[in-house]
Residue, then its C-alpha position, 0 to 999 in steps of 0.5 A: x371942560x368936561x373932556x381934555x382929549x379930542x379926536x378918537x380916544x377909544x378904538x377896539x377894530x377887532x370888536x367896533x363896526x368899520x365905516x365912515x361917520x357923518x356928523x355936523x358941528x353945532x353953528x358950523x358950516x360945514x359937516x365932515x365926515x370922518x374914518x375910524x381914526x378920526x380923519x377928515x375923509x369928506x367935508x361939505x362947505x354949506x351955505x349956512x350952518x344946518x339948523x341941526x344936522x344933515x346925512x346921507x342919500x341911499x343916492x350918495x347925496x347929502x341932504x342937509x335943511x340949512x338956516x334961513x333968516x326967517x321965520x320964527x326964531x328958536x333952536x334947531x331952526x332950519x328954513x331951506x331943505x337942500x339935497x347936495x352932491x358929493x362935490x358940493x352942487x345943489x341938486x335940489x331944494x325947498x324953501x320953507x322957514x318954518x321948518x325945524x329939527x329933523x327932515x327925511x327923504x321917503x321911500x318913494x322920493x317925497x320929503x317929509x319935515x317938521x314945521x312950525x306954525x302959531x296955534x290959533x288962540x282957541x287951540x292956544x287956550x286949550x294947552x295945559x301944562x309947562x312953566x308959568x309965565x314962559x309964554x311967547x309975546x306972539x302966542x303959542x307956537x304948534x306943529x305941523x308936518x309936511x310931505x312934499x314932491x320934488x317938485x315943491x308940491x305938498x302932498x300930505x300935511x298933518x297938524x297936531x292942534x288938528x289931529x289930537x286932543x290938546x288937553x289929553x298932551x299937556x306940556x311937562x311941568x319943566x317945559x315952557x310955554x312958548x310951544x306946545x309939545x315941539x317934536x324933535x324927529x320924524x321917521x317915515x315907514x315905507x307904508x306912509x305911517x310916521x314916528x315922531x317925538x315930542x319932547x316937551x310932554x315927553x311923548x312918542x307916537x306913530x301917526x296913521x296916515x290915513x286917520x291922523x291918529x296915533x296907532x301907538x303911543x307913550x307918554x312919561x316922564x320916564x322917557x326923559x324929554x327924548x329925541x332920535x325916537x326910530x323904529x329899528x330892523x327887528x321891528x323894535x323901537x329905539x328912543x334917546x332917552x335925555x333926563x330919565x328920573x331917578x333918585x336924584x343928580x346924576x342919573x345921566x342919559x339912556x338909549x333904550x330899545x323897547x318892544x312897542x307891544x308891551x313896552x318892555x326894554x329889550x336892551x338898554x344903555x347907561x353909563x357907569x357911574x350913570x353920570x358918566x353918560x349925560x346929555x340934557x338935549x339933541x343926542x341920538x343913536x343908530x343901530x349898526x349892522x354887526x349889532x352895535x350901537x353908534x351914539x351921539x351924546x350930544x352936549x359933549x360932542x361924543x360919539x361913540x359905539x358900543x357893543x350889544x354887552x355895552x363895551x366902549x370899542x369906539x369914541x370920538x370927541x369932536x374938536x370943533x368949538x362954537x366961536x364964543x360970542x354974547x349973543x349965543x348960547x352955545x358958545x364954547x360948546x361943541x354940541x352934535x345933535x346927531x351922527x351916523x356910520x356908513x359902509x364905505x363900500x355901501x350906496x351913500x360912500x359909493x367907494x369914494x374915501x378910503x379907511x385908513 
């Protein structure tokens, strides 16, 4: 095991960014959120465990996508998207077991999610790329994304076997076949546009949603098979980079914030030694406000923040193991796709914990 110590090993308060960080254990069924010491300030007991992560409403609600028996199988597979109340009630759901990884609650009160679908076997033919002989008995599984009212109803709907040159995309070499492309996190901007990333032809893009088309892309291997792709205030843009290439073992992971004019890295973090920082899958970051950054170094359930100068002031190690069990894969770990830091005086804690 990679750490020995759990809970909060790592807290400089006069430089870290005060506040209450939610996370959700891997096959948990429950998400915690904790203070700065590592204390349980709130947990919501859910009906299964989330298909990756859940986080909190502007509203104070908790907005989880919780595993359903449906569906097509495979990582990150949510199923029922649920909007939950500080004291537990279901106050909304949808229902859609093709939906997978992440979901977002929009500006003017829609969901937007990613769902899965099979592609139709001329579309399926098209796909190039990925490991040989990695293919799904069933076909090849594509992507949809969905925006929906609160009253079920689907208001926008884009399908990338639809909307992009499939030939153009092609699966990276270390990628399988079973799906083409498979996105990992969404993002809508308050004109209706959407960032999403695909991680199996290491691609991030902004969709137009009046054309369906990119408005920006960048596809390379130099962006590692990334998640958690955002655009920040500063208008920049912000992505997990999860298996940069380098010379070599032991190039660990990168967060990279970038200018989406040129391309150019604004700012950047590494470990030092870079090994020192790695998580091959999940993982994300967030932009606090004093300027730090929260990350989420997902395979070794780390979160910790650093400075704008890259200095470690924060680090918590997540305590809660999957039960070792034959038929799952995450055993023993304690993976996190991704946390989030609130204001505990701000509109999703509302006041209602209280920092030690």
């Amino acid at each position: 095991m990679r750490f020995s110590r759990f809970g909060v090993t790592e807290h400089k308060r006069e430089l870290s960014y005060p506040g209450a960080t939610l996370f959700s254990p891997l096959l948990h069924n429950s998400t915690y959120l904790i203070g700065m010491n590592g204390e349980i300030l709130h947990q919501w007991s859910l009906e299964s465990h989330p298909g990756n992560y859940a986080h909190l409403l502007p509203n104070g609600n908790l907005l989880a996508a919780i595993n359903t028996p449906g569906g097509p199988p495979g990582n990150a597979k949510g199923g029922k998207i649920q909007e939950i109340s500080w004291d537990g009630a279901v106050v909304w759901e949808y229902q859609d077991d093709n939906q997978h990884h992440d979901f977002r609650r929009c500006d003017n009160g829609n969901t937007i999610y990613l769902g899965w679908e099979l592609l139709p076997p001329e579309a399926a033919e098209r796909v190039q790329g990925g490991r040989p002989g990695t293919e799904n008995e069933n076909g090849v599984y594509g992507d949809y994304i969905r925006e929906v009212n609160p009253a079920g109803e689907t208001v926008w709907e884009w399908h990338a076997h639809e909307n992009l040159e499939i030939e153009k995309y092609p699966n990276a070499s270390t990628a399988p076949r079973s799906a083409w492309a498979h996105p990992n996190s969404i993002q809508p901007l308050p004109n209706g546009d959407v960032l999403v990333s695909w991680r199996h032809n290491n691609l991030i893009a902004v969709i137009d949603r009046q054309t369906g088309q990119f408005s920006f892309e960048w596809m390379g291997i130099e962006l590692g098979h990334q998640h958690d792709f955002q655009k920040l205030e500063n208008d920049n843009y912000m992505v997990f980079c999860n298996l940069p290439p380098g010379r070599g073992p032991g190039q660990g992971s990168k967060v990279l914030e970038f200018d989406p004019q040129t391309k150019a890295p604004v700012w950047e973090y590494q470990g030092t030694p870079k090994y020192t920082f790695a998580s091959p899958f999940i993982s994300g970051a967030q932009r606090l406000k004093n300027g730090n950054t929260l990350i989420c170094e997902g395979q070794w359930g780390r979160i910790f923040e650093v400075t704008p100068n890259k200095e470690v002031v924060w680090e918590y190690i997540s305590p809660f193991f999957v039960p070792s069990t034959p038929e799952t894969d995450s055993s023993g770990t304690n993976c996190i796709f991704r946390a989030y830091r609130y204001d505990i005086d701000g509109p999703e804690i509302q006041s209602r914990v209280i920092l030690s």
